[in-house]
N, C-alpha and C positions, 0 to 999 in steps of 0.2 A: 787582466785576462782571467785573473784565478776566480775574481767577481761576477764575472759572465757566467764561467761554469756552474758558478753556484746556484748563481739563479735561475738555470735552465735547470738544473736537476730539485728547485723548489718549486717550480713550476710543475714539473712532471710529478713529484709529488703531492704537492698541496689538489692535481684533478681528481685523486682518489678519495679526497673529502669534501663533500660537496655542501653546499649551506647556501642560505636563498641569495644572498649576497652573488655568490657563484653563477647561481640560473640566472639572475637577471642581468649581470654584467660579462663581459666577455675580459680574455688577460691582458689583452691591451686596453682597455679601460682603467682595468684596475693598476697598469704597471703606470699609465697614463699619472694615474693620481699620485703615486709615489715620485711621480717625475716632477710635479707640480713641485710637491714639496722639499725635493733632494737637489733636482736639476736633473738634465740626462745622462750625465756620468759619474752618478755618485755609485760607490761599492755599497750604500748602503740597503740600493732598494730591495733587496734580498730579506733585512730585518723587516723593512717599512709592508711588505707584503703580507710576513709572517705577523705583523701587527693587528694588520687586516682581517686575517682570517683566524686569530683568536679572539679578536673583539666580537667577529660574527657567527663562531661557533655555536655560541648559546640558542640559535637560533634553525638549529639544524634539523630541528622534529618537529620545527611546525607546519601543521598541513591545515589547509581551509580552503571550505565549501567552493565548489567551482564559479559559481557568479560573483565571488568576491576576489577569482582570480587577478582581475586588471587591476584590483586595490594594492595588493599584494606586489604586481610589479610595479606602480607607478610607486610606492615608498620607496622601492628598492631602487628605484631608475633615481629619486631626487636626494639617496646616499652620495651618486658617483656625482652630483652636482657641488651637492652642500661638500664636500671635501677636495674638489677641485679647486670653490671659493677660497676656503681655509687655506690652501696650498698659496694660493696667489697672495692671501693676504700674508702668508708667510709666519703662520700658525705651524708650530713643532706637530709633526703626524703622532709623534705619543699622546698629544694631547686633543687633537682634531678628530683623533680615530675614535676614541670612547665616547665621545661627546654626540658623535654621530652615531654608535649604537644606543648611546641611549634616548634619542633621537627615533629610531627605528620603534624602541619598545612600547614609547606612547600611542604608534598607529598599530602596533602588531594587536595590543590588547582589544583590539575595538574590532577585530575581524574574529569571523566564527571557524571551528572549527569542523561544524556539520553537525545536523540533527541526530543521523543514525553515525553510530560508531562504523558502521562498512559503508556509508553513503559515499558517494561520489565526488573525489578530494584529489587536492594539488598536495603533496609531498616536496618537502625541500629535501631532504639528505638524500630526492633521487631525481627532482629537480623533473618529476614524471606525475602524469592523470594517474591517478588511479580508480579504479571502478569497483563497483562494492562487489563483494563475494557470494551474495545471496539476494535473489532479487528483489526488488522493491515491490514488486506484485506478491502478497499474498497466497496461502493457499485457499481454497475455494472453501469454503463453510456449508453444509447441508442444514436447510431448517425445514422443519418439518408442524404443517399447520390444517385444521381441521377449515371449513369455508364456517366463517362465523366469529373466528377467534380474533386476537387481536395480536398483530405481530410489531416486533419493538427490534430492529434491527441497527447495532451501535457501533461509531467506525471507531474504538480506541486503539488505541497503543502501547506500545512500554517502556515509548521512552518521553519524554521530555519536548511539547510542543513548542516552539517560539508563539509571542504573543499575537503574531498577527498572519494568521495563516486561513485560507479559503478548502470549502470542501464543495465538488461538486458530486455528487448520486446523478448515475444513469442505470439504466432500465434494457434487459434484451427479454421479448417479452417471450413464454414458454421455452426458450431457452436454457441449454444447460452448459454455458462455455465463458473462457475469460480471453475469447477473442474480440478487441474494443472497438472495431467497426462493425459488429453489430448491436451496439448499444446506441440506447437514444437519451438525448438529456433528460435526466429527471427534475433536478433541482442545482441549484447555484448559490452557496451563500457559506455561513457560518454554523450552521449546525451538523452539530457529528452524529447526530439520530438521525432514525426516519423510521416515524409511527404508520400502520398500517390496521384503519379498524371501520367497517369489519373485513377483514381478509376474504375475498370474492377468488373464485378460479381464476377471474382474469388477470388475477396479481400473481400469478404462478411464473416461474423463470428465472434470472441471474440480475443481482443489484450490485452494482461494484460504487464504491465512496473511493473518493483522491482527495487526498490533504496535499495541499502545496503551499511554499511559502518563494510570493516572486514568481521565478519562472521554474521554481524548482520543485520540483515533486516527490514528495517525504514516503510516501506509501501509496499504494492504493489495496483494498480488501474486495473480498468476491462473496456473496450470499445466493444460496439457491435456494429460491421456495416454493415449496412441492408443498401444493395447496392437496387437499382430500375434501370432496363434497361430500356433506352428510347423506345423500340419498343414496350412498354405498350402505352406509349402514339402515337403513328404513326397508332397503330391500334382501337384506339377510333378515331382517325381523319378518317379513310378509313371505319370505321362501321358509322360516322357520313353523310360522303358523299354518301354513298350507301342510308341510312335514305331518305336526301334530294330528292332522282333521283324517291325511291319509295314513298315515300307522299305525298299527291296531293298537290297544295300550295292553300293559301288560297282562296274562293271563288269558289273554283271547286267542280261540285258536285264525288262523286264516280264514277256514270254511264258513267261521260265523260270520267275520268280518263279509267275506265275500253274498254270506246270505243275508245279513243287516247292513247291504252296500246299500248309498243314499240315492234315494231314486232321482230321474230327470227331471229336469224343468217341464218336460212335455208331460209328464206322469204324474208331475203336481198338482197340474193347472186341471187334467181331466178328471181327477179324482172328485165326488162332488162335495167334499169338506176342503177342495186346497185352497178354498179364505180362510183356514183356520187360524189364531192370531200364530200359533207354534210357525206353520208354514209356512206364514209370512214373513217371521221373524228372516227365517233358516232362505228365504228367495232375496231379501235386502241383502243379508251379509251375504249370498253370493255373488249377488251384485257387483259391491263396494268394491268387494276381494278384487274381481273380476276388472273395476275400472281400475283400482290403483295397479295392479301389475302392466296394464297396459300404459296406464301414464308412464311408471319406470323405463319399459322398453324404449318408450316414443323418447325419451331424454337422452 
């Protein structure tokens, strides 16, 4: 009787430490295997438990990657077999039980732990998903590009890529957001660049790159590129030159300026020297002036 109690109250304590052994197995499983080995009325199974979950403490901080979950339980699920065996075959549990973690240790080494330290991970000592703390989206990146230039937009990282991992780049085109249904695919493959040359307006807007490895998605980054066409600047140079021809320069009073204002086209043409080469000069560049400002507007 005294055997009973003990084992209920190692029971009720051994729930407060948990180890992957524990998630995968339930206590009548595990009391199951001690039974194999003792019988069903042995006072021992109380040790034979306590066996159990020191051989499988070592193993109480390992967490890995979510799609390597089911690996993770079917090792644990073929412990409660491989020591059932033992039991039958009538193998001492001192001796069945290490044998079987070391057993465990050969498949635990060959599972990952996850790319990023907060990515999204199975914990044993809580036998719980845990989801990373900061999310896998990036923040958004401004770049800033003239039309002409050549822009070199790169998806790296900080931390440590597994070797077989895909990037796909999409596109939301004038766009300024990292909402992902409005993006369109750009490209699919292996490369963590994407060259853009010459950089045109119409490449203006949001590029986001996703590294995944499997079904599992490592990162994703956000780029915004706010293109500027040169003919911003072409038409502060031709608003400057115009500036110059109407401001008097220095020293002049207004009244002169106003008495040596440039006569009209109409006042040119009737004067009977206006083919002179001066005033032809002085009717082409008003011309020219005259067409490019209007081009700029028309753009």
């Amino acid at each position: 009787m005294l055997s009973v109690y003990a084992l209920i109250l190692w029971l009720a304590l051994s729930s407060q430490v948990t180890a992957c052994l524990l998630c995968f197995s339930t206590k009548a499983q595990r009391l199951r295997v001690c039974q194999y080995f003792l019988g069903h009325q042995s006072p021992q199974h109380g040790a034979c438990l306590e066996a159990l979950r020191t051989a499988f403490l070592p193993y109480t901080k390992i967490q890995v990657a979510m799609f390597q979950l089911e690996k993770l339980k079917d090792t644990f699920s073929k412990v409660i077999f491989y020591l059932e065996e033992k039991g039958m075959a009538n193998v001492p549990y001192h001796q069945a039980i290490p044998e079987a973690a070391g057993e465990v240790q050969k498949e635990v080494v060959k599972l990952k732990a996850g790319i990023q330290e907060v990515a999204r991970h199975y914990k044993c000592d809580s036998c719980r998903i845990m989801d990373c703390q900061l999310p896998v989206d990036c923040p958004l990146t401004a770049v800033h590009k003239a039309a002409g230039d050549t822009t070199f937009l790169k998806c790296d990282v900080k931390f440590a890529l597994p070797a077989e991992t895909t990037v796909k780049w999409k596109f939301a085109k004038d766009l300024n957001t990292q909402h992902l249904t409005l993006f369109k695919d750009l490209y699919f493959g292996y490369s963590t660049s994407l060259l853009i040359k010459p950089t045109l307006g119409s490449h203006q807007g949001t590029y986001t790159c996703q590294i995944a490895e499997e079904n599992d998605i490592l990162v994703r980054k956000y780029f915004y590129l706010n293109v500027t066409t040169k003919y911003v600047g072409r038409e502060k140079e031709l608003q400057k030159m115009f500036r110059e021809i109407l401001n008097p320069p220095p020293g002049v009073r207004p009244e002169e300026v106003e008495h040596n204002s440039f006569p009209s086209l109409q006042e040119v043409v009737s004067q009977p020297d206006y083919l002179h080469k001066k005033n032809v000069i002085l009717l082409i560049i008003g011309l020219a002036l005259s067409s490019m400002l209007l081009t700029l507007i028309a753009l």
